[in-house]
C-alpha positions in Angstrom: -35.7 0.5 8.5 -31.9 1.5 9.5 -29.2 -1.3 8.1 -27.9 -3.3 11.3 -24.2 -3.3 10.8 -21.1 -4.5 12.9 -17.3 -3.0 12.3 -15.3 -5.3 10.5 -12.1 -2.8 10.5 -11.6 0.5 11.4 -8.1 2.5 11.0 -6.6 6.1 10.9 -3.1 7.5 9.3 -2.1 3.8 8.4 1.2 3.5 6.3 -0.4 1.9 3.1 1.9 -1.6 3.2 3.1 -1.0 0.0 1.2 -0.9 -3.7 -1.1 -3.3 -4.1 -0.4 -5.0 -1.2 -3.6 -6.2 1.4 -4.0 -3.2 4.0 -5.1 -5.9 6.7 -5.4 -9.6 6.6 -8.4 -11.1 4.6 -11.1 -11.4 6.6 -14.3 -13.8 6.1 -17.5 -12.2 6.5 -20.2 -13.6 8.9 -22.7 -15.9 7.9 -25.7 -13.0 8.0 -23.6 -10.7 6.0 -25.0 -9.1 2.6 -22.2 -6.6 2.0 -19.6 -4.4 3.1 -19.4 -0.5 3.5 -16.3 1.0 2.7 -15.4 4.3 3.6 -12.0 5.8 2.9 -9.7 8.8 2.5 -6.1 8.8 1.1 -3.2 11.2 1.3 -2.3 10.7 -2.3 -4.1 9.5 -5.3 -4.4 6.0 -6.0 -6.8 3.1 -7.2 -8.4 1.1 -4.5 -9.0 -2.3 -4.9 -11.0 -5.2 -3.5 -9.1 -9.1 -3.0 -10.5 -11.8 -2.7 -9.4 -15.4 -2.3 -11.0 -18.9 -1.8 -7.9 -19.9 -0.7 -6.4 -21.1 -4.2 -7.5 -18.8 -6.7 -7.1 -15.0 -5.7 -8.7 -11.8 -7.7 -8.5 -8.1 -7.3 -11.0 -6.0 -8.5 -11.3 -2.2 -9.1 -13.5 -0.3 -7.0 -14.4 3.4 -8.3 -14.5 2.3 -12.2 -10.9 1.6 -11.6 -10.4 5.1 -11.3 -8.1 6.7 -8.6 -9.7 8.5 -5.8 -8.4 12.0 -5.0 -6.7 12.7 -2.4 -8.0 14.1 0.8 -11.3 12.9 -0.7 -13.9 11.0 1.6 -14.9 7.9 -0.7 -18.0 5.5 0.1 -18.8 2.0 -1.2 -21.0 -0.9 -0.8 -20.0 -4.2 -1.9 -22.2 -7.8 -2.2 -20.1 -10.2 0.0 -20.6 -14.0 0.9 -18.0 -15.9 2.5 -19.2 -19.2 1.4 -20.6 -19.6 -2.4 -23.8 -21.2 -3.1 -22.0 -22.9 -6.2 -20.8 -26.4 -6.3 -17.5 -25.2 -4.6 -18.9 -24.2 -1.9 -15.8 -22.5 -1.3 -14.8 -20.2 1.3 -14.4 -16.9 0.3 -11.8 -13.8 2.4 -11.9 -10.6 1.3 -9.3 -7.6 1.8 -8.1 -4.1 0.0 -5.1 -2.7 -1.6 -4.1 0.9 -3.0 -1.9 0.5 -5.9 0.0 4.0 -4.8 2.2 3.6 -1.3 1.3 6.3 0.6 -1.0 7.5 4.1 -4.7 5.8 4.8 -6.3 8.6 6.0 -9.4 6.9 7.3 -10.3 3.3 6.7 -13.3 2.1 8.3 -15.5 -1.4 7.0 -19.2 -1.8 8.7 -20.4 -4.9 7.6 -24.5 -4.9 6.8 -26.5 -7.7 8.0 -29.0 -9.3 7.0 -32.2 -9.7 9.3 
């Protein structure tokens, strides 16, 4: 059975906004969502990494081992996402990505997979 998915972002030759810096605002993913499908392409090498923020406490995590991906390299990933923890919190989770090297977004596109 084929995932059903919905684009959360999609963008092509975008000026990185500066290392490590979110490339779009954070965005919450919908109720039905189990993860997020990340494809990218850079002009120059650079970590990626994925942000997220309940609001008060903020993280970044490395995607690729933490390794840079090469440029002119087509990169996929699929992350979990919730945008609301099952924990006590309850909190409300947003989610963006940042290159830690300013340079050209080649391709940047985020399908979110539901669940159904």
């Amino acid at each position: 059975m084929a995932d059903k998915t919905r684009f959360v972002y999609a963008g092509y030759s975008l000026s990185a906004p500066g290392a490590s810096t979110d490339i779009f605002t954070k965005k919450a993913p919908g109720a039905a969502a189990r993860a997020w499908r990340i494809t990218i392409a850079l002009t120059v090498s650079s970590v990626l990494n994925m942000t997220a923020t309940d609001g008060s406490t903020a993280h970044a995590w490395g995607l690729n081992a933490s390794l840079p991906l090469e440029a002119a390299d087509l990169y996929v990933f699929e992350v979990p996402v919730k945008g609301t923890m099952d924990d006590s919190s309850n909190a409300s989770v947003t989610y963006s990505l940042q290159v830690e090297t300013d340079g050209v977004i080649e391709v940047l596109l985020i399908e979110e997979i539901i669940n159904y």
